[in-house]
Each structure stands twice: as C-alpha cells, then as structure tokens.
TISE-635065 format. One line per 2 residues: number of its first residue (from 1); their letters; for each residue x, y, z of C-alpha. Coordinates in Angstrom, 1 decimal. Each point is the difference from the previous one (the first is absolute). Layout:
REM TISE-635065
NUM) A) X:Y:Z | ...
***
This chain:
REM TISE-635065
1) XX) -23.7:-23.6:8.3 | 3.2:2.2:0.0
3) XX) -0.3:3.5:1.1 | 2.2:2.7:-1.7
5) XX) 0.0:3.5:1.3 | 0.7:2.8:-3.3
7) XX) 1.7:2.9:0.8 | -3.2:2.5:-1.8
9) XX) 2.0:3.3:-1.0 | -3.4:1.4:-2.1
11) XX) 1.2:-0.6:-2.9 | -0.7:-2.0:-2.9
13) XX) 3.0:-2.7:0.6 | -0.9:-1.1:3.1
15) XX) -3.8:0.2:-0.4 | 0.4:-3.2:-2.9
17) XX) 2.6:-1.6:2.4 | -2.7:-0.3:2.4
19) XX) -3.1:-0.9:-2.5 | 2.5:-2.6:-1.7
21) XX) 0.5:-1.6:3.5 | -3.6:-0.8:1.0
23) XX) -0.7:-1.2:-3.5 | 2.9:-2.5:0.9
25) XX) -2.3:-1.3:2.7 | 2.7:1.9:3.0
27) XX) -1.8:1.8:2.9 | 0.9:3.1:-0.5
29) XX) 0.1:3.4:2.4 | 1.5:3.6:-0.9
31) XX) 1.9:2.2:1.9 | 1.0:3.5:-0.6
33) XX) 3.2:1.1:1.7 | -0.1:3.7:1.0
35) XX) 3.9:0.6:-0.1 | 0.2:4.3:0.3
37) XX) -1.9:2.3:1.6 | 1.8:3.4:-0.8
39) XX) -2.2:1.9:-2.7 | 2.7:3.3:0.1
41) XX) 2.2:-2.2:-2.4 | -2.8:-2.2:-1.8
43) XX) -1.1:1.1:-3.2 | -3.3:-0.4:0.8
45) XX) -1.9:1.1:-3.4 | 2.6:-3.2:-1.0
47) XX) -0.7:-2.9:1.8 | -2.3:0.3:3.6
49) XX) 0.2:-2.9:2.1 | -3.2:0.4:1.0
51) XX) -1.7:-0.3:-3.4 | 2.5:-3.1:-0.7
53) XX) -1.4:-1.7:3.3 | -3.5:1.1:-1.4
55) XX) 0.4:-1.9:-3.6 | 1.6:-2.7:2.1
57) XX) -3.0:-0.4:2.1 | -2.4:0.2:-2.8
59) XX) 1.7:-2.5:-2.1 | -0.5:-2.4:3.3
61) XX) -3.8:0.6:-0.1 | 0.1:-0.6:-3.3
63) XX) 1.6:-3.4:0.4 | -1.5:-1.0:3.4
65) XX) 2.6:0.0:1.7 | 1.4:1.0:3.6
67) XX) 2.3:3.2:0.0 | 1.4:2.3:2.7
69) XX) 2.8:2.9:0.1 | 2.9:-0.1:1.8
71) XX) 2.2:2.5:0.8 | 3.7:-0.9:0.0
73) XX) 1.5:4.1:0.1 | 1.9:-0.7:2.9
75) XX) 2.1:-3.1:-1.1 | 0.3:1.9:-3.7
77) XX) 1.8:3.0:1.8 | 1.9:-2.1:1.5
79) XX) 1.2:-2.7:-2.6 | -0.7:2.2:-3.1
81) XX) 0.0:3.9:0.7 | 3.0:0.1:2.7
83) XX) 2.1:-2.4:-2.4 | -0.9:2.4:-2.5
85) XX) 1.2:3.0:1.5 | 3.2:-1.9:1.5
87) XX) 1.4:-0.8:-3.8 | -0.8:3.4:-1.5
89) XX) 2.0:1.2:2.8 | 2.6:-2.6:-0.6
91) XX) 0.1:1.2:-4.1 | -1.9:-2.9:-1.0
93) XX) -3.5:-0.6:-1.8 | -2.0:-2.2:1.5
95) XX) -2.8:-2.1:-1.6 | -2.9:0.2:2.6
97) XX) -2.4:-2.6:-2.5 | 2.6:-2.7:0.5
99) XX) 0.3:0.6:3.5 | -3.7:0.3:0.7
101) XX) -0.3:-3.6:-1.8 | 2.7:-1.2:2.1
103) XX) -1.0:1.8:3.9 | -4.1:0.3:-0.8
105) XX) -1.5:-1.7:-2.7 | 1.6:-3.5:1.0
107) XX) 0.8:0.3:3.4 | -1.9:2.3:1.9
109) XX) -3.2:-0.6:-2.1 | 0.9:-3.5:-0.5
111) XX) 0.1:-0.8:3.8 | -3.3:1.9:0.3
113) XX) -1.4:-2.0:-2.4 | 1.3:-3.5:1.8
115) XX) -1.9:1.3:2.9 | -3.3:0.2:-1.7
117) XX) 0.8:-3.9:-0.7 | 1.2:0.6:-3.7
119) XX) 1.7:-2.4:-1.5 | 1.5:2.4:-3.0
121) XX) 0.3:3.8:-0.6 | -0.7:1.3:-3.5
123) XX) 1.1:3.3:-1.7 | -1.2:1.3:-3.5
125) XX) 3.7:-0.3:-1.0 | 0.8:-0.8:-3.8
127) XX) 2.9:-3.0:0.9 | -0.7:-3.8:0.4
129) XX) 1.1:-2.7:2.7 | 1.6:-3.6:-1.4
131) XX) 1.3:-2.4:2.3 | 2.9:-2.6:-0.4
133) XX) 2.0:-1.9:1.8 | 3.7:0.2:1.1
135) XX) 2.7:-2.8:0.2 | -1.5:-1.4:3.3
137) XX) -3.3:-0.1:-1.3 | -1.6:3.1:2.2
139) XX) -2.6:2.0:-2.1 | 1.3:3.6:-0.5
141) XX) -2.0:2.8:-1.1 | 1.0:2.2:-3.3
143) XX) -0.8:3.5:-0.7 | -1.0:0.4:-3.9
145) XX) -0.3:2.6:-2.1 | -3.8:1.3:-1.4
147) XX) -1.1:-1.3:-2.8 | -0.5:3.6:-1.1
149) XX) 3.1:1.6:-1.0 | -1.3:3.1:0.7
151) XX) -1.5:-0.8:3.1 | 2.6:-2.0:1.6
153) XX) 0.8:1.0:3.5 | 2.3:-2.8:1.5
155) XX) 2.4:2.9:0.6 | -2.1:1.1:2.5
157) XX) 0.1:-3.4:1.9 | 3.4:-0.9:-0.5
159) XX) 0.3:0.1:4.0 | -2.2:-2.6:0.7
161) XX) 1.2:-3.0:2.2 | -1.2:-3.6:-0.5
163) XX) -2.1:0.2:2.9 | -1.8:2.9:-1.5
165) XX) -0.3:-1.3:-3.6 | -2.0:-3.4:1.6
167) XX) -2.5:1.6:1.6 | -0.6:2.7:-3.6
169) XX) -2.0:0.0:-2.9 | 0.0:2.0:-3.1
171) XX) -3.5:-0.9:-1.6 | 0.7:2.8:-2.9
173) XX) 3.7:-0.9:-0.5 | -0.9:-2.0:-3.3
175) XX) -2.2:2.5:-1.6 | 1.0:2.8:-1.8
177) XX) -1.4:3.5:1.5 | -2.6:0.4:-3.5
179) XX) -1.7:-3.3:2.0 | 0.0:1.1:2.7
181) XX) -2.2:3.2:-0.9 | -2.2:-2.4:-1.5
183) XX) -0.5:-2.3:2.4 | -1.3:2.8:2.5
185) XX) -2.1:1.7:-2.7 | -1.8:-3.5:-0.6
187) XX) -0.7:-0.2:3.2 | -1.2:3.7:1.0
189) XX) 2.7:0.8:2.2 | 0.0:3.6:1.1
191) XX) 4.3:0.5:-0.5 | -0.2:-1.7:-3.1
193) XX) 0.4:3.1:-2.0 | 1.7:1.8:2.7
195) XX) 3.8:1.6:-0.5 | 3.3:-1.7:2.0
197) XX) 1.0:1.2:2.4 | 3.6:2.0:0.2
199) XX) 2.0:0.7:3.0 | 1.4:-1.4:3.2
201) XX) -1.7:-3.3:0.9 | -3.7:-0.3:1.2
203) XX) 0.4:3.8:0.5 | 0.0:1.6:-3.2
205) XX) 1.8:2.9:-1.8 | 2.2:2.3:2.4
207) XX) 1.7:3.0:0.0 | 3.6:-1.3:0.4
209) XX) 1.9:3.6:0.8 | -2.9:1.0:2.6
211) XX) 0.3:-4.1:1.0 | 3.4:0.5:0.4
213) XX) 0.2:3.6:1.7 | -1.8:-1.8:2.8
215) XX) 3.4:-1.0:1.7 | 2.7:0.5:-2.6
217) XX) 0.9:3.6:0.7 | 0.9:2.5:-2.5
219) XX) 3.6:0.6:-0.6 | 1.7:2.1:-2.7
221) XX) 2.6:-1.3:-2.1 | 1.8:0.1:-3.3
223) XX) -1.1:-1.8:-3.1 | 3.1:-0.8:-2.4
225) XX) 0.3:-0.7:-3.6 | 2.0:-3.0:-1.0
227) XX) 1.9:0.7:-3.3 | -1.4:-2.3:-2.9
229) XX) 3.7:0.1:-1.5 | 2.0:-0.5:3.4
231) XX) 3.2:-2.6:0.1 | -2.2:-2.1:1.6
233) XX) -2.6:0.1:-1.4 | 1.2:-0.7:-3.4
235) XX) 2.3:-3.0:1.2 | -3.4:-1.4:1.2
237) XX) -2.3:0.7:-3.4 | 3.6:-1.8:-1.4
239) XX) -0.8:-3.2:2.2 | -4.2:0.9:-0.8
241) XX) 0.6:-0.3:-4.0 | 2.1:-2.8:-0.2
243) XX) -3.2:-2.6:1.2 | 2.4:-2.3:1.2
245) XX) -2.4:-0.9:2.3 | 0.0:-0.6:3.9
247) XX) 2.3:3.0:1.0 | 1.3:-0.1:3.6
249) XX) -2.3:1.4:1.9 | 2.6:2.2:1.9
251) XX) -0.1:2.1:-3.6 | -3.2:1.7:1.6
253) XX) 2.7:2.2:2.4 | 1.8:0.8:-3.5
255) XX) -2.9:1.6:-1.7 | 1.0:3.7:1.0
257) XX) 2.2:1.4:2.6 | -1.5:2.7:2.7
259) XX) 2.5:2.5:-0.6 | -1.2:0.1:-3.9
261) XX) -2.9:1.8:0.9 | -0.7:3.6:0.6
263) XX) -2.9:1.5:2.3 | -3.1:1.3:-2.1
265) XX) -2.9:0.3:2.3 | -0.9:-0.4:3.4
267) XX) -2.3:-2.7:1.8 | -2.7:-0.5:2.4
269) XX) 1.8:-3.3:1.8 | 1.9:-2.8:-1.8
271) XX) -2.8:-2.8:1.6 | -2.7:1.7:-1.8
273) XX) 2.0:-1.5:-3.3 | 0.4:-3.2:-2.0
275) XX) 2.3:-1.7:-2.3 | -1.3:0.6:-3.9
277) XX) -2.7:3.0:1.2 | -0.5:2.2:-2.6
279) XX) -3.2:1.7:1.2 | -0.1:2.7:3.1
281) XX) 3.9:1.6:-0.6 | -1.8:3.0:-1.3
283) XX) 3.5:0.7:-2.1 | -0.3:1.9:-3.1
285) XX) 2.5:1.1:-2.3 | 1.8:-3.2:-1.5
287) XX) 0.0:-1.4:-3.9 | -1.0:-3.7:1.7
289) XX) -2.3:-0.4:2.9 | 1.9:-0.3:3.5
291) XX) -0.5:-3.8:2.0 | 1.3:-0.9:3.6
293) XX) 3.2:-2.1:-0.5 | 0.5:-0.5:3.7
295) XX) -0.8:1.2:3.4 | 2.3:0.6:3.1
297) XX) -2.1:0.3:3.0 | 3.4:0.1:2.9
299) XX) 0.7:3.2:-2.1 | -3.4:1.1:-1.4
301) XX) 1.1:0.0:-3.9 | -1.6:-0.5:-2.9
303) XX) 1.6:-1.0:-3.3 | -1.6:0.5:-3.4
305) XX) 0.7:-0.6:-3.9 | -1.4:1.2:-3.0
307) XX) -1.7:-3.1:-2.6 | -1.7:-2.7:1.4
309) XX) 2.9:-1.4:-2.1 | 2.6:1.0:2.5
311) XX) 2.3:-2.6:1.1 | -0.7:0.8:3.7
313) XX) -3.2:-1.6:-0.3 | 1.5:-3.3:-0.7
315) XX) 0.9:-3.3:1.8 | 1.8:-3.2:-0.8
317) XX) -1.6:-1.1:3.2 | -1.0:-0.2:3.1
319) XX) 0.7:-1.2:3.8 | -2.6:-1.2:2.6
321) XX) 1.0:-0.5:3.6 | 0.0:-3.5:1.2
323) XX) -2.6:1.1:2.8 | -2.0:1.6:-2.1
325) XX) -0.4:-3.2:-2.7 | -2.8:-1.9:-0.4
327) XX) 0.0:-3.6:-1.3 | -3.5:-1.4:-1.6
329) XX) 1.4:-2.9:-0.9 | 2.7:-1.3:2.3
331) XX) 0.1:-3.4:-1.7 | 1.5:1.9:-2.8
333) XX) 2.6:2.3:1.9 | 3.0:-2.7:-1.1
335) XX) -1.2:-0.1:-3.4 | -0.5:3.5:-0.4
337) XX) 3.5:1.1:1.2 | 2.0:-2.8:-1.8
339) XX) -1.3:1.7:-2.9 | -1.9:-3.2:-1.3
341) XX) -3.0:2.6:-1.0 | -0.9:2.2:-2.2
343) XX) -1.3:2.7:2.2 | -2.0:3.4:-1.0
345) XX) -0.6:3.2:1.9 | -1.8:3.2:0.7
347) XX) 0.6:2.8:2.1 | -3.8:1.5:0.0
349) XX) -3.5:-0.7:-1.3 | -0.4:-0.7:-4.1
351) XX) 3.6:0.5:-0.4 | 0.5:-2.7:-2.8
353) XX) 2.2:-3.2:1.5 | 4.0:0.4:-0.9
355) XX) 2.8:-2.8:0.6 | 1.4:-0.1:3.5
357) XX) 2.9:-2.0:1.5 | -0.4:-0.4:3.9
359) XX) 3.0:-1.1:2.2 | 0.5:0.5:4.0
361) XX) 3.2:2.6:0.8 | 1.0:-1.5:3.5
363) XX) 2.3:2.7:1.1 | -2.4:2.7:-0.9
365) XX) -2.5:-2.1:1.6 | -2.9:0.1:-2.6
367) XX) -1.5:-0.8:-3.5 | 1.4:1.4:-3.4
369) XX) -2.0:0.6:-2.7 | 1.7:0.2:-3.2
371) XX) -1.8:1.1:-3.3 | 0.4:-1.2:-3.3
373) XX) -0.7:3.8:-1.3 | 0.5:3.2:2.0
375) XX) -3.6:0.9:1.4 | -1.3:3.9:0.9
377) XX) -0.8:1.5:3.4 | 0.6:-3.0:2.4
379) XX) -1.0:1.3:3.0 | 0.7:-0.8:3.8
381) XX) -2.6:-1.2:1.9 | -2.0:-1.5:-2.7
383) XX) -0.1:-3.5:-0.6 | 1.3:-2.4:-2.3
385) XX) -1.9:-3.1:-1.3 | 2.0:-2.9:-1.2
387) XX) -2.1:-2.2:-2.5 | 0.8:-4.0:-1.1
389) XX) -2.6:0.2:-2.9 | -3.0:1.8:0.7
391) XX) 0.4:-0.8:3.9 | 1.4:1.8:2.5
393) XX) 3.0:-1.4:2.2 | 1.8:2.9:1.5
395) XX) -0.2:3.2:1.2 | 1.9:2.9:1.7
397) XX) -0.1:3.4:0.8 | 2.2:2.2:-2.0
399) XX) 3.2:1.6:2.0 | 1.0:2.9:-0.2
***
C-alpha cells in the first residue's frame, strides 16, 4: 500500500484531498505545518492557525487517520519572510504563495514527509499531474491547469522541479470547486461549509504595512505625478493603439519620462509601494483616481498617474534573469525558443492567458518575454508562468 502524507491547511480543499486518497485504497497521514508564530501582525479574528490545526485534527478523527503538527516558523523566516523583506527593500513585489510551494510545501514538507516513509506528498491544490515522455524515452512530469477555470492554481506551482512533481498529487485537480463542497458535505466533514482562506500561505491574513514596518524603516519621500499627456507618454499610447502586436519590450522605459512629473504629496518609504497600487496613497483631489506607475527605491520616489488607463501602467513585455528562470519542461527549451510553439502567459493568479513569444538575450544574459498585446502593472518580483496548452513549461521572476 502507498503512503501519501497531505499537507491539512483546515480547510475544505485539503480535507477532500485527504478523504479522496483513502477511498483510493493509499495509506494516508495528515500533517499540519505551523509556519508563523507572530500574532502582532496576524489577523487573528481572520484566520488563527490554531483553529486551522484544530479543523485539521478533527477532520483526521473523522477519517481515522494518523495526524500531527509541525512547526516549520523557523525555515519560513528564513526562506519566505527574510526573502520577503529583502525584495520590498530591493523595489520589488514578491509572491510569498509561490515561494512557499517552492521552499515549504515541496521541499521542506516534502522531505519530512519522505522521512515518515511516504511515498508521495499531496496538497488540496486545484491543478493536475500528466506524464510523457521525451525523445530519449525518460518519463517527465507535466504541470496542468485545474479543470476549474475558476479554481485553477498552476500559477501558484509554476516553480516546481521534476523531482518535486514525481513525488505530488493533486486528488481535487479534476473537480471543479462546487464538487468539491459536495463531496465534504456528503460525507460530514466539519470544513465542508467553512470559508477559504486569504492571506500569506498556511498563515493567514496579515497586516502588510505593520508586516512590513517590522524591518523596513520609515522614510519620507516625494510622490510625483506623471503627466497623462507627456511627449512620452503619448508616443507610447501611439505604439499602444496601433495593436501591432509584440512591441519591443524596451518600449516599457518609453512609457513616461521622470522629469514629466511634478511632486504632489509626500510618502511613508518607496518599499512600502507597488507597481499598479491604487489603494493606501491616501491622495484626494484629482478628476481620475491616482495608481503607482513605478517605484525608485536607490532614491525613495514614487511615481503616480491619473486613469487606470494611463499609459504608464502598460508593458509590451517583460525580462526575467537567466538565474532567476525556471524550466518545467526542459525537453521543450529548444522547441520553445525556436519559436516552434504557440506559447501563452500570465503574470499573476486568474489573469486570463495572452500570446507570448519567448527568446534567450545572451548579452543581457536572460529571458525576454514579448507580448502579443501591451499588459497592465507588470511588476518586479512577481512571477511569470509560461503555458504550452494548459501546461506549464516556464517560469521566471519578473525584473525590475
């Protein structure tokens, strides 16, 4: 009998993972990983780890099965919370669920679970795991899209190595989510009706200014509005309307000059600010509501536009440092990059799938991502997922 260990959050996703696993005949154990234990930035009313462990527990008993707690907080601070802090420092918005997939769930967790004897790890993920094989007849592991559209969070696993994908399942990945609730209510499970969770992984909502002010100190600066009508800007929205498609990517330094703007406002530190943020600028006044076009941490700037319209929210693509690129599929790398396939995209989670053209910039040392259609608030130090189909094959981190 196989033995899979589920990563038990307390919610209702993972609950079904692990009922639909001992149906399947698997011997099957929960664990709980305890990832934070800092309540000052926790929104505790929001999501308490202890009552998650407790609905884990319970949904054990209620499946007969062994379970225990964890507590992984110090490897989180270290892979997850200090990488945090380092890229808002840096300017750049980091995406702690894709890292916590990549440095806890299947790696930390995953070797913890090889020590209980397991021969798979499961999560309560909505994606799916195919197999192939390449040229040379080796099996190679693919990373597919949910079968709920709405549901479908290969995004969040789009670091995953082959290693980590043969040792995975995703026993929810072809259900849809209304199934799902279903599934548990059938069988009496106490999550089945309860809420999903938001927030940081296994740790719930946070407070992301006090998270934040915890080592990114407070430092004054001026916030600038960007002209809508500046030379620069229009030239761009020129290059914008024309849907030519695939615009050199080098347009994204042309969508406004710095020296169009003029200072409106003062800030709080240009870390504590993101690429497309509307929310949290506390700037009244202006016929169209203000976003963040662009940050300068070295000089502690922000830029801002009026109209979520505004060309300095657009990008005809993106770059992704060689050493920060991640192949899924590295059978397909020659394929891929002699432009043999029809590739898709997205920058973050839900965003709908647009044409992408991939190619390797050897003097620059990294990936270029072209679009086929200008995309809005491409951030650094988010990821991109490249897709073949509904499978992931590529990923980066977004440079700044």
């Amino acid at each position: 009998m196989k033995r899979v260990v589920v990563g038990m959050s307390g919610g209702v996703d993972s609950s079904v993972a692990a009922l639909l696993l001992k149906q399947q005949g698997f011997e099957v154990i929960g664990l709980f990983m305890r990832n934070w234990n800092d309540a000052a930035v926790t929104l505790e009313d929001e999501c308490p780890w202890i009552d998650d462990s407790r609905d884990a527990m319970m949904v054990a008993e209620q499946l007969g099965i062994p379970f225990q707690v964890i507590d992984l907080s110090e490897i989180y601070k270290e892979k997850i919370v200090d990488y945090m802090f380092a890229e808002y420092e840096r300017g750049r918005t980091p995406n702690p669920d894709v890292l916590c997939n990549r440095e806890i769930k299947f790696d930390v967790f995953l070797k913890e679970a090889l020590k209980l004897g397991a021969d798979f790890v499961a999560t309560g993920h909505y994606v799916r795991k195919g197999e192939t094989v390449d040229s040379s007849g080796e099996i190679v592991y693919q990373l597919l899209g949910g079968m709920d559209p709405n549901k479908d969070q290969s995004y969040f696993l789009c670091q995953l190595n082959q290693f980590q994908l043969s040792r995975a399942l995703f026993p929810i990945g072809e259900l849809q989510k209304a199934e799902v609730r279903k599934i548990a209510e059938e069988n009496g499970l106490v999550t089945a009706a309860k809420k999903d969770s938001q927030g940081l992984c296994f740790i719930g909502k946070v407070s992301l200014p006090d998270f934040l002010q915890q080592k990114l100190a407070i430092k004054s600066g001026d916030i600038i509005e960007i002209d809508r009508e500046g030379a620069a800007s229009k030239h761009f929205k020129e290059l914008l309307d024309s849907k030519s498609g695939f615009l050199d990517p080098t347009l994204w330094l042309s969508r406004f000059q710095r020296t169009d703007g003029k200072v409106i406002a003062r800030h709080q530190g240009a870390h504590f600010y993101t690429r497309g943020q509307r929310r949290g600028l506390q700037i009244g006044g202006k016929p169209l509501p203000l976003f963040v076009l662009d940050i300068d941490t070295e000089n502690n700037l922000v830029y801002v536009g009026q109209g979520e319209d505004h060309v300095g929210l657009y990008a005809a693509g993106l770059f992704i440092h060689e050493d920060e690129a991640h192949w899924v599929r590295l059978d397909l790398k020659e394929a891929v990059l002699s432009g043999d396939l029809l590739l898709k995209a997205r920058i973050r989670y839900r965003q709908a799938l647009f044409e992408v053209k991939l190619s390797f910039d050897s003097e620059l040392k990294g990936y270029q991502v072209l679009f086929e259609f200008p995309q809005k608030a491409v951030t650094p130090g988010q990821f991109a997922a490249v897709y073949f189909a509904d499978e992931i094959i590529f990923s980066g981190v977004i440079s700044d």
